[in-house]
Structures are given as C-alpha cells and as structure tokens.
Jmol script that loads the backbone (N, CA, C; Angstrom):
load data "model"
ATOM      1  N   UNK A   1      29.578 -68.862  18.361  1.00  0.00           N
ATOM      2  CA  UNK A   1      29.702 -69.228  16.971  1.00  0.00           C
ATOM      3  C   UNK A   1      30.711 -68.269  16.318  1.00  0.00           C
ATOM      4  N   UNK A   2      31.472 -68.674  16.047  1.00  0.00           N
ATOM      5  CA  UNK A   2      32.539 -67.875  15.274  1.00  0.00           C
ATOM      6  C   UNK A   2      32.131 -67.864  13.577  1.00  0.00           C
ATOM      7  N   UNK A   3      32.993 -66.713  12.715  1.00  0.00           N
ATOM      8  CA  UNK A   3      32.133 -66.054  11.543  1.00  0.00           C
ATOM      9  C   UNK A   3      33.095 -67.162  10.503  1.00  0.00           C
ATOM     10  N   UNK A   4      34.347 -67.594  10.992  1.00  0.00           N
ATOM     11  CA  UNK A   4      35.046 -68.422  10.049  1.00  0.00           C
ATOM     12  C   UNK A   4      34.100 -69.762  10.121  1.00  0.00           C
ATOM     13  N   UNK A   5      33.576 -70.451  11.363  1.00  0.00           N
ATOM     14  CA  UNK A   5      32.766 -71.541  10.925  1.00  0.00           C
ATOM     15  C   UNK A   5      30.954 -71.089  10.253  1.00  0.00           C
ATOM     16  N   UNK A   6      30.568 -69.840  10.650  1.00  0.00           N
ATOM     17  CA  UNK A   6      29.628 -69.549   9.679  1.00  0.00           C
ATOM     18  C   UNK A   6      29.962 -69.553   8.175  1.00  0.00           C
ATOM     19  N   UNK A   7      31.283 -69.156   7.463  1.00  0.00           N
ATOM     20  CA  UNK A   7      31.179 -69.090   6.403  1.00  0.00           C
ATOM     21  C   UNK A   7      31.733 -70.258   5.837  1.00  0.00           C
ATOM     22  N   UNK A   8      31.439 -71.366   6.469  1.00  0.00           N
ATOM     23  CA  UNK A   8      31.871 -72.963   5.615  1.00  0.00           C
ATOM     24  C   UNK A   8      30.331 -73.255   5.588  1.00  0.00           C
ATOM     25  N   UNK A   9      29.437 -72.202   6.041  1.00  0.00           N
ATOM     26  CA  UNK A   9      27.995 -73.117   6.102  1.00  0.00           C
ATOM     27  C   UNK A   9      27.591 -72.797   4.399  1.00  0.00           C
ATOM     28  N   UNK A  10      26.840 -73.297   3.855  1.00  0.00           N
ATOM     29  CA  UNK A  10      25.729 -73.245   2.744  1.00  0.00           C
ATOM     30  C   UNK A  10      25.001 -72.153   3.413  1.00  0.00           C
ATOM     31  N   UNK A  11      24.392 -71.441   1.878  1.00  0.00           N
ATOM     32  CA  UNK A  11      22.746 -70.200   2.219  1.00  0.00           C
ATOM     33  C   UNK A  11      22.098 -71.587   2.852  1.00  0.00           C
ATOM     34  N   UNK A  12      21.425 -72.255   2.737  1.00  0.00           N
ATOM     35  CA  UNK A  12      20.195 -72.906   3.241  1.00  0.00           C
ATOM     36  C   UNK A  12      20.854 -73.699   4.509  1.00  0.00           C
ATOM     37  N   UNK A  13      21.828 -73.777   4.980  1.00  0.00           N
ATOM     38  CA  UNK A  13      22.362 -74.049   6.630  1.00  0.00           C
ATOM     39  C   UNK A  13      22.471 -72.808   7.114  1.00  0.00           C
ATOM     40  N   UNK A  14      22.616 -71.648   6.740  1.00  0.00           N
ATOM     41  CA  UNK A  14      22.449 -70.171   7.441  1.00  0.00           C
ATOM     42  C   UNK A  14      21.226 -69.609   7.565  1.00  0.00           C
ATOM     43  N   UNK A  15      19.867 -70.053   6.695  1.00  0.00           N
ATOM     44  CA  UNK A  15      19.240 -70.056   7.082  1.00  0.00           C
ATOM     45  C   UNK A  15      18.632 -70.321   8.117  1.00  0.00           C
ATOM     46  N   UNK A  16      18.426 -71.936   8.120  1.00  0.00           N
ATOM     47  CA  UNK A  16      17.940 -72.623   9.045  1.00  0.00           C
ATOM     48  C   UNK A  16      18.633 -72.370  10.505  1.00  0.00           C
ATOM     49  N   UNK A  17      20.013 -72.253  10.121  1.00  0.00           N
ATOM     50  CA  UNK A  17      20.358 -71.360  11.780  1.00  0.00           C
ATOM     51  C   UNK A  17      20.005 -70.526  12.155  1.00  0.00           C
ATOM     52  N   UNK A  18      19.215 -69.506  11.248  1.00  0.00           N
ATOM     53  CA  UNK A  18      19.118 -68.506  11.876  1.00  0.00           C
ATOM     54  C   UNK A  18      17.521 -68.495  12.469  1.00  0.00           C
ATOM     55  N   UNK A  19      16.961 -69.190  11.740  1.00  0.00           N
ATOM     56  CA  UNK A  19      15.045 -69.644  12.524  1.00  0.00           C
ATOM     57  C   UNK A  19      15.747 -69.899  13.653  1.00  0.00           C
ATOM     58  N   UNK A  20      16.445 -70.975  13.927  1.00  0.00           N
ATOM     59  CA  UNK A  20      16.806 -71.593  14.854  1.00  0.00           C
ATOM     60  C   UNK A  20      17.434 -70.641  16.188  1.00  0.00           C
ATOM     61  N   UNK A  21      18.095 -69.773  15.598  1.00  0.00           N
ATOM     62  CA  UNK A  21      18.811 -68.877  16.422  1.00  0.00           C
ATOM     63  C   UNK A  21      17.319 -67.914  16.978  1.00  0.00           C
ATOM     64  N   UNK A  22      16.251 -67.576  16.363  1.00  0.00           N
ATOM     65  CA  UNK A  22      14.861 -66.907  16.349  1.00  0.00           C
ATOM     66  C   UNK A  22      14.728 -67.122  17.319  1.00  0.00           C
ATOM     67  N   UNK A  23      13.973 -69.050  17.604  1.00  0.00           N
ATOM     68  CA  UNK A  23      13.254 -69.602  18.217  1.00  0.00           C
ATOM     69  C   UNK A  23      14.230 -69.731  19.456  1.00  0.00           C
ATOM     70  N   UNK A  24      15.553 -69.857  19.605  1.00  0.00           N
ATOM     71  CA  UNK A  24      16.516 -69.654  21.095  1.00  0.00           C
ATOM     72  C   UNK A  24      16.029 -68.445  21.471  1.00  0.00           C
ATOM     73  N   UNK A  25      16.032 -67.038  20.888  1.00  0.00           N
ATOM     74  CA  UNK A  25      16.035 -65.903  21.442  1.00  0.00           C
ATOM     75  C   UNK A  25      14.502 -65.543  21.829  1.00  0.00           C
ATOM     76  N   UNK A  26      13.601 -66.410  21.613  1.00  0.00           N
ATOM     77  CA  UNK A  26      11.775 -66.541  22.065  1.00  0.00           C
ATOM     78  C   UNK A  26      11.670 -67.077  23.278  1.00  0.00           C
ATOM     79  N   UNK A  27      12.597 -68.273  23.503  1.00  0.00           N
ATOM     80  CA  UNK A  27      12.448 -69.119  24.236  1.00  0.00           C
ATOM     81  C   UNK A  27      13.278 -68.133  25.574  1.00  0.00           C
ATOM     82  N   UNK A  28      14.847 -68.206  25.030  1.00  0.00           N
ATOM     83  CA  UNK A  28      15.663 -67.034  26.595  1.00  0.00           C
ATOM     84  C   UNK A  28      14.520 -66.032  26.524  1.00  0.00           C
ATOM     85  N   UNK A  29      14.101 -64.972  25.995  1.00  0.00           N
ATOM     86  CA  UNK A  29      13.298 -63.931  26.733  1.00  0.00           C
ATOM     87  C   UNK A  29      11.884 -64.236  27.390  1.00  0.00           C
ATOM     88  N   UNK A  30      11.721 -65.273  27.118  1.00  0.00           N
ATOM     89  CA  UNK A  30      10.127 -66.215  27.539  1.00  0.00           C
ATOM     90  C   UNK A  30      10.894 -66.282  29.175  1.00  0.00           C
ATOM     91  N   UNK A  31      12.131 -66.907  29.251  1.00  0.00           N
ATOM     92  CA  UNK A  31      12.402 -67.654  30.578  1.00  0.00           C
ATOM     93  C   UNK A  31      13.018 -66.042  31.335  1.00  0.00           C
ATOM     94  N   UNK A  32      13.407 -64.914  30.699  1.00  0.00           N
ATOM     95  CA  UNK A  32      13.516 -64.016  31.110  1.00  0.00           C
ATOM     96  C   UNK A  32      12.439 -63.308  31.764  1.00  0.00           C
ATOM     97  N   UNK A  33      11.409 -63.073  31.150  1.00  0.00           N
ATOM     98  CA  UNK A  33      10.395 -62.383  31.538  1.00  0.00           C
ATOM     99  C   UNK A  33       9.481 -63.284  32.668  1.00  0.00           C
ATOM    100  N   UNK A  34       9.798 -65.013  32.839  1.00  0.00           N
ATOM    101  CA  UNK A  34       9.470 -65.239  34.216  1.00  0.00           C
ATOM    102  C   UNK A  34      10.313 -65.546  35.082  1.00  0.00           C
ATOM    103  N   UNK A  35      10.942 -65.124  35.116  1.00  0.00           N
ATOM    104  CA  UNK A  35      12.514 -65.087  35.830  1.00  0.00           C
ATOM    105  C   UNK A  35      13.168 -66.561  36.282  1.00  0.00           C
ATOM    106  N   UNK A  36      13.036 -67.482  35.240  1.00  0.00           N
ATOM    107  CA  UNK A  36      13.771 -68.764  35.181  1.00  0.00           C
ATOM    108  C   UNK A  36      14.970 -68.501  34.395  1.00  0.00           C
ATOM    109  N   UNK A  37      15.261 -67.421  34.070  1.00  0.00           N
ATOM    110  CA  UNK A  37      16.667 -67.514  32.901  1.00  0.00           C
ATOM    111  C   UNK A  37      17.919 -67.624  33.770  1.00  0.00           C
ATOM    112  N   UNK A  38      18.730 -68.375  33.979  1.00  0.00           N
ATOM    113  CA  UNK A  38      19.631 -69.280  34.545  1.00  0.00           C
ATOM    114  C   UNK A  38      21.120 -68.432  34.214  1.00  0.00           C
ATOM    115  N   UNK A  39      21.366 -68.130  32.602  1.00  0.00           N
ATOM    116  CA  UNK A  39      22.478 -67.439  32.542  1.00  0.00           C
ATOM    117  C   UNK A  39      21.857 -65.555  31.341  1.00  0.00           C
ATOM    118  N   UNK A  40      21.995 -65.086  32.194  1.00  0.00           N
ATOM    119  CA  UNK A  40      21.580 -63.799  31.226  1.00  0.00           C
ATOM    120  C   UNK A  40      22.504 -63.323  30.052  1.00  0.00           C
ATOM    121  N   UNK A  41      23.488 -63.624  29.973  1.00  0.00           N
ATOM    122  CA  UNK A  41      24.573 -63.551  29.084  1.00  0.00           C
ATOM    123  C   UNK A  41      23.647 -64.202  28.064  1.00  0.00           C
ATOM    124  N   UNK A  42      23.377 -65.192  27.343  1.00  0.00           N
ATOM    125  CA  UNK A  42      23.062 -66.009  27.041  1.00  0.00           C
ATOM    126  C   UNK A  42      22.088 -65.086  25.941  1.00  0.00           C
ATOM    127  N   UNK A  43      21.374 -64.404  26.304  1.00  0.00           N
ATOM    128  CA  UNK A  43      20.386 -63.175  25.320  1.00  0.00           C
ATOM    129  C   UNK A  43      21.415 -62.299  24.236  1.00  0.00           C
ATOM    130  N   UNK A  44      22.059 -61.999  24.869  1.00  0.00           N
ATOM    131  CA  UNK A  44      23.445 -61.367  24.301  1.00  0.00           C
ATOM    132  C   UNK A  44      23.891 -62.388  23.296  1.00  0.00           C
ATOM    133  N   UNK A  45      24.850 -63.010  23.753  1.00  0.00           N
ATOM    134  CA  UNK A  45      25.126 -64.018  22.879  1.00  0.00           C
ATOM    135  C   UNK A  45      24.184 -64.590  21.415  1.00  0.00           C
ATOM    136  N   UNK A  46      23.023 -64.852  21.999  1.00  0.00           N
ATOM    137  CA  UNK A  46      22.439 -65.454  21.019  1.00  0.00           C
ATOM    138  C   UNK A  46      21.963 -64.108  20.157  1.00  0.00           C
ATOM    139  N   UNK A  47      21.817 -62.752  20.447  1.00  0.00           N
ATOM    140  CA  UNK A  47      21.410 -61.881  19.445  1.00  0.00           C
ATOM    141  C   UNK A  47      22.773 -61.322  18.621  1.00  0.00           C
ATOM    142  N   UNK A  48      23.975 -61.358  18.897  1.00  0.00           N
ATOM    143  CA  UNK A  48      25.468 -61.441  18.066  1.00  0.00           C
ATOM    144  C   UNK A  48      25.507 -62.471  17.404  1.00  0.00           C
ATOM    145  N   UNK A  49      25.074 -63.735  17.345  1.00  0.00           N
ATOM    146  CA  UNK A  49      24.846 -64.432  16.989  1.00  0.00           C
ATOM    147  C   UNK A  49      24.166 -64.759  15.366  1.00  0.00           C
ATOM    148  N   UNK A  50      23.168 -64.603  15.850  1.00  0.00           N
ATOM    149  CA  UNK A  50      22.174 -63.785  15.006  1.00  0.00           C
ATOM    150  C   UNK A  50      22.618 -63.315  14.154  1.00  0.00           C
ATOM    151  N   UNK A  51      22.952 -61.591  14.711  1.00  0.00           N
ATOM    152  CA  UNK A  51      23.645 -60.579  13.788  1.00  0.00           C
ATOM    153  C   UNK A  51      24.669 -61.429  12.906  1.00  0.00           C
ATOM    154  N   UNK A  52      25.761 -62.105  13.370  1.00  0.00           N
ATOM    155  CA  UNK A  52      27.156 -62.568  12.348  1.00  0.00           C
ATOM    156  C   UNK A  52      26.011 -63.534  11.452  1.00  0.00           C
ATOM    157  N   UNK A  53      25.045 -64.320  11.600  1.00  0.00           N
ATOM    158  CA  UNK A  53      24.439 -64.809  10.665  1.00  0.00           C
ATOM    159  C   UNK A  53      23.939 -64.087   9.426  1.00  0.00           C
ATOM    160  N   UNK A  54      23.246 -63.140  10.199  1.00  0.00           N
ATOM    161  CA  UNK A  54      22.495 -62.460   9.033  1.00  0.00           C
ATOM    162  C   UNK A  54      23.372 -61.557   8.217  1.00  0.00           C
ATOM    163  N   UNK A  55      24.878 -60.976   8.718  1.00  0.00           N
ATOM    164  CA  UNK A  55      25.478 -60.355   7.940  1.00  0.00           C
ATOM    165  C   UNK A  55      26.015 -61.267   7.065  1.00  0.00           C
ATOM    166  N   UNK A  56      26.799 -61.997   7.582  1.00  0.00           N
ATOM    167  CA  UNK A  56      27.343 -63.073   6.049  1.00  0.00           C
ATOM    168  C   UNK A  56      26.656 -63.402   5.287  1.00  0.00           C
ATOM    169  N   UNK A  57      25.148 -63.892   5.468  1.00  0.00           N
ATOM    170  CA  UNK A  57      24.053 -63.828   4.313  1.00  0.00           C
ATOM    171  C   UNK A  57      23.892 -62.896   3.980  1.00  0.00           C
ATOM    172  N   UNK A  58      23.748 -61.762   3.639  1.00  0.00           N
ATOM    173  CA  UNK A  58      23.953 -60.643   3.262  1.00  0.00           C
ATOM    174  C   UNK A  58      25.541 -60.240   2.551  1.00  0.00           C
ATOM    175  N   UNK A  59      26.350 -60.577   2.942  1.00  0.00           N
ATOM    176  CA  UNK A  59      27.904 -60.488   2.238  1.00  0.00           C
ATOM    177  C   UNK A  59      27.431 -61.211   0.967  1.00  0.00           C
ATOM    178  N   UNK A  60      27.070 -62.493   1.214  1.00  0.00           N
ATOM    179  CA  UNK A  60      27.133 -63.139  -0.088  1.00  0.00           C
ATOM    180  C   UNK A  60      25.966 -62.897  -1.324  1.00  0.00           C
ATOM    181  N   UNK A  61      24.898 -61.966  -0.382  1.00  0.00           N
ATOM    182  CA  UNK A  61      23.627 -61.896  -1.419  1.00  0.00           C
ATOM    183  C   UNK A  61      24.356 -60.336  -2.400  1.00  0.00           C
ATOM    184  N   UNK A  62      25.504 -59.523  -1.673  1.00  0.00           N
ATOM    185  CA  UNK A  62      25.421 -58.594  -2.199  1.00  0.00           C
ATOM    186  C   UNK A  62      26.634 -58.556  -3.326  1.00  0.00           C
ATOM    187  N   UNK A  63      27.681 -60.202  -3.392  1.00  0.00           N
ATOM    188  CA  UNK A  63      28.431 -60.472  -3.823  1.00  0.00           C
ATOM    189  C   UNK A  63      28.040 -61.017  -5.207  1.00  0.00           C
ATOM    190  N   UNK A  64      26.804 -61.924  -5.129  1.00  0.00           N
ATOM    191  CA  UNK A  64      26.501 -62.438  -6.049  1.00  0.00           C
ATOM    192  C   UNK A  64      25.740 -61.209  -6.912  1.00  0.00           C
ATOM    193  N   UNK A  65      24.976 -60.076  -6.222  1.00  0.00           N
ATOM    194  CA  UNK A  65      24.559 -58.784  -7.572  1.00  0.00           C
ATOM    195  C   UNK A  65      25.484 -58.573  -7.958  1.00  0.00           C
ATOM    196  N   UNK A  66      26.576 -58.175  -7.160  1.00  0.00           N
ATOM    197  CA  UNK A  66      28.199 -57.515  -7.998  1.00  0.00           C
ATOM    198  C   UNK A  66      28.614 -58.385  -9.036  1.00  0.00           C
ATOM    199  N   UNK A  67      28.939 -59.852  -8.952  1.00  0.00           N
ATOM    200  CA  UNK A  67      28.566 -60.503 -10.125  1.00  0.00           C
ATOM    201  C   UNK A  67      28.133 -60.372 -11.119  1.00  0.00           C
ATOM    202  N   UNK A  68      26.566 -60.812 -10.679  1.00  0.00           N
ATOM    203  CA  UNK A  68      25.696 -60.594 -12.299  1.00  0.00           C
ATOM    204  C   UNK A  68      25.305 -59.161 -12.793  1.00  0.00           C
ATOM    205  N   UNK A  69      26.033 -58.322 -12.020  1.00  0.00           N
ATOM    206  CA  UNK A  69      26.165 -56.742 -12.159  1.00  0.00           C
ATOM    207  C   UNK A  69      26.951 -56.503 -13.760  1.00  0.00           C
ATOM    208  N   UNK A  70      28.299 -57.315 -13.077  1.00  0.00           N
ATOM    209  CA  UNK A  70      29.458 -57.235 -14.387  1.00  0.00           C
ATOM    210  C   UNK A  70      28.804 -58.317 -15.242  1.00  0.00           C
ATOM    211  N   UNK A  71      27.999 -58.995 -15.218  1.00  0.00           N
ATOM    212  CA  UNK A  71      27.717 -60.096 -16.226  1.00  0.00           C
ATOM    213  C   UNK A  71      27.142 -59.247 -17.009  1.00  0.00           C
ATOM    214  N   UNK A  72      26.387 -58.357 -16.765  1.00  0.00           N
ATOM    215  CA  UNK A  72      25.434 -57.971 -17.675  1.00  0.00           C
ATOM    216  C   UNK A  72      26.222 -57.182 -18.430  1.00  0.00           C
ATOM    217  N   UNK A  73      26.970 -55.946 -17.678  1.00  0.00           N
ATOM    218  CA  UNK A  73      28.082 -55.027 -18.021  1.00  0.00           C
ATOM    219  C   UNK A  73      28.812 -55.496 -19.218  1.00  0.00           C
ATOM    220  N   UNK A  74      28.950 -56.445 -19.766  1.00  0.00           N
ATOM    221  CA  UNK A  74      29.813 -57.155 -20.631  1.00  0.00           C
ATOM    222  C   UNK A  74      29.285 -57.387 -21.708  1.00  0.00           C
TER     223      UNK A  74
END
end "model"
wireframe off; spacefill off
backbone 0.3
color backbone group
C-alpha cells in the first residue's frame, strides 16, 4: 500500500483499513504460530502497513488542532 493512495482515502476508509489491516495481522500470526504461514514477509508488510495508516490519521488529526488552534487565536 503506498502513502500517496492512503491519502486519497477518507478518515472513515482509514479507519476501516486499519481493523482490517488488525484482523490480517491476527490471522498471519495465528498461521505463524502453527506453522501454515506460506509467505513470512507478509507479517512485515502488513505491520508497515499498518504503521503508514495510522500515521496519516494522525497527520490529519494533528492538522485539523493546528487549525482550530488559529481559529480560536483570532
């Protein structure tokens, strides 16, 4: 997942990717820990993943205080 197509998503499509991204990384360490996991890369991936999610939600939660920061400021 690249961070330029994360940031065409909506907050509530970054959300839901990111449960989503949760429930992948439950499921690979489930198939890890009985040794069906097929590509191990794949844990990796999906926890960078993750991470670029949760930081751009976070870019924008800390964009919008800076905002109503100066709103008030005024």
């Amino acid at each position: 997942m690249k961070a330029n197509d994360i940031r065409k998503m909506t907050d509530k499509q970054l959300q839901d990717a990111i449960e989503d991204q949760k429930e992948a990384l439950f499921n690979l360490r489930f198939q890890a820990a009985s040794g069906q996991l097929e590509d191990p890369n794949a844990l990796g991936r999906t926890r960078r993943d993750t991470a670029r999610l949760k930081t751009i939600l976070r870019e924008r939660q800390l964009a919008s205080e800076r905002v109503s920061e100066e709103g008030k400021k005024k």
